[in-house]
C-alpha positions in Angstrom: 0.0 0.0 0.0 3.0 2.5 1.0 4.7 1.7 -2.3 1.5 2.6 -4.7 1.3 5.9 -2.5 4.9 6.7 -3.2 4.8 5.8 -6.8 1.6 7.8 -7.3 3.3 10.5 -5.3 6.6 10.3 -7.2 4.3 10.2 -10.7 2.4 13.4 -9.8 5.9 15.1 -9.2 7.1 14.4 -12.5 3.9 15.3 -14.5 4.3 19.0 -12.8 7.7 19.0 -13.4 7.6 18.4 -17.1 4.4 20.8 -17.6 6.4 23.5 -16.1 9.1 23.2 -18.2 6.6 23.3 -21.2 5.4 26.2 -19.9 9.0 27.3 -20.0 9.5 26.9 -23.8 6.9 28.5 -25.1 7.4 31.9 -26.7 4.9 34.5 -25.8 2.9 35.8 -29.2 4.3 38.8 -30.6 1.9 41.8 -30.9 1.4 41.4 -34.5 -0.6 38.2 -34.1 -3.6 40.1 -33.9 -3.4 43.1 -36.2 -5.1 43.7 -39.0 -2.2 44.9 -41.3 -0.2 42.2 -41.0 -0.1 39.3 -43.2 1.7 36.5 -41.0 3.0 32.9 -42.6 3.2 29.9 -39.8 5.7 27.0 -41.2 7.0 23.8 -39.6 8.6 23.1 -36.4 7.0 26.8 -34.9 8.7 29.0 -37.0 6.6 31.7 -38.7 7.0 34.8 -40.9 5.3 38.2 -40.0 5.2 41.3 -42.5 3.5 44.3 -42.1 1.7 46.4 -44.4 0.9 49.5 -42.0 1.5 52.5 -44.1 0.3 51.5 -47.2 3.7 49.0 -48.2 4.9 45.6 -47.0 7.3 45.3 -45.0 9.2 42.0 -43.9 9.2 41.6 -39.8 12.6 40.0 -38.9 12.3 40.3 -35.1 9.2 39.0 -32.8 7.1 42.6 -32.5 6.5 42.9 -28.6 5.8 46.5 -28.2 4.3 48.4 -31.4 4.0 52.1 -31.4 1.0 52.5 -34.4 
């Protein structure tokens, strides 16, 4: 009885241990996920490809947008 206690203890341990490290991973969105000028490609493996067309031309996004000014 001791033994199934431990194992289910030792168990729960490891299932918040590697959900906290998934949590660790993931990058936060960058601002332009949800703007309306920007035309944003999503590719394999979690890489994606953001340009913006604010302004009236397109314009590639090399960097992650956190903070966005217009």
């Amino acid at each position: 009885m001791a033994e199934s206690v431990f194992y289910l203890f030792c168990g729960l341990i490891l299932q918040a241990i590697s959900a906290a490290m998934k949590a660790a991973r993931t990058k936060p969105q960058p601002i332009c996920s949800d703007c309306v000028f920007a035309h944003r490609r999503y590719m394999g493996k979690g890489q994606r490809a953001i340009s913006c067309s604010y302004g009236g031309m397109v314009r590639p996004m090399n960097l992650d947008v956190l903070h966005c000014t217009d």
